[in-house]
N, C-alpha and C positions, 0 to 999 in steps of 0.2 A: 690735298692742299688744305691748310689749315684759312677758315676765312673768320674774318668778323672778330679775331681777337682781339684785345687794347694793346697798345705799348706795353706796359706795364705787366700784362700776362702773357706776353711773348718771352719779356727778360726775364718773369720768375722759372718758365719751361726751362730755355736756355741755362741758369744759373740751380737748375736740379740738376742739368747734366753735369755740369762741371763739380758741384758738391759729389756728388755720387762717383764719379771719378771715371765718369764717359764722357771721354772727350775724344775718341775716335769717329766724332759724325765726318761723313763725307759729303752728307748731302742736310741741306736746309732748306726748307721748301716753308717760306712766309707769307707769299702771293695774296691778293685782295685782300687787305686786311685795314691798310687808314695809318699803317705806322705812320709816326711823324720823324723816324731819326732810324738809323740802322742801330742795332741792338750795339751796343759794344762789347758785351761776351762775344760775339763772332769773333773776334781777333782771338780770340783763346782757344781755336781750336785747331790745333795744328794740321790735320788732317782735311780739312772743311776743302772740295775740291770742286761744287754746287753751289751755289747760294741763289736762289728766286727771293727777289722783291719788288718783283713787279706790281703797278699799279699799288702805290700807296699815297701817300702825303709826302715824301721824303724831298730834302731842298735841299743837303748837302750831305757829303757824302765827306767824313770828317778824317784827319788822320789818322792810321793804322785801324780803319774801320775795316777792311779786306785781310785777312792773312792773304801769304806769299803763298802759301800752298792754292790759294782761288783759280781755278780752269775755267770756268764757264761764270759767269756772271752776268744775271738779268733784273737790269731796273727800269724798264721802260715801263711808257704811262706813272711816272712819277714828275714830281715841280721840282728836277733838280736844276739849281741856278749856280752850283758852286763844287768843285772838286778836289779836296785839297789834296797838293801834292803830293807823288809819293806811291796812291792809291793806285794812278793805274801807267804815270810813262814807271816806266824802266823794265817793267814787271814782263818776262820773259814768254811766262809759261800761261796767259790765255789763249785760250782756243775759240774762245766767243764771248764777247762781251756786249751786250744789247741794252742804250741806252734812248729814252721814251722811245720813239714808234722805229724807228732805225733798226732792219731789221735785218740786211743783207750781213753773217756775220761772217763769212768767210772774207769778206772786202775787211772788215774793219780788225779783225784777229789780223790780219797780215800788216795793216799801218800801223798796230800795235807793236809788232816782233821787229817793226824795221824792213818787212820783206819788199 
């Protein structure tokens, strides 16, 4: 897990992948780090099926900030106060999604899917 990085040299990492033309990550792992925003290259990666961002500064979680390809999604111990649409009703395919200390994901993947 990558810790202690800024904003800023998290999205220059993420925007080498994509320059370089790897854009098969599956997994992103950004955990303790102080982000104040979800990177917005993550939506560019169509494969990305992981993503940890847990325990950061993050406060909203913006439009197409998730690709549809997202299974597992963890932002707990973040100041999120705002979701926008889009990002997590309709979306079929999580398996777990763990938002601040909320941890039970097998309850909460299933109110997601409708089940």
């Amino acid at each position: 897990a990558a810790t202690g990085i800024s904003q800023e040299k998290a999205s220059d990492v993420l925007n080498l992948f994509l320059q370089n033309g790897i854009s098969p990550l599956s997994l992103v792992d950004l955990q303790y780090n102080g982000l104040t925003s979800v990177p917005l290259q993550l939506s560019k990666f169509p494969q990305l099926r992981t993503l940890y961002l847990q325990q950061q500064a993050i406060t909203l979680i913006p439009s197409g900030a998730c690709p549809d390809s997202i299974r597992k999604l963890d932002l707990h111990l973040n100041l999120i106060s705002s979701i926008a649409p889009g990002n997590l009703n309709g979306k079929k395919n999580y398996i777990c999604v763990k938002i601040l200390n909320y941890s039970n994901c097998n309850w909460y993947s299933r109110k997601l899917r409708g089940n």
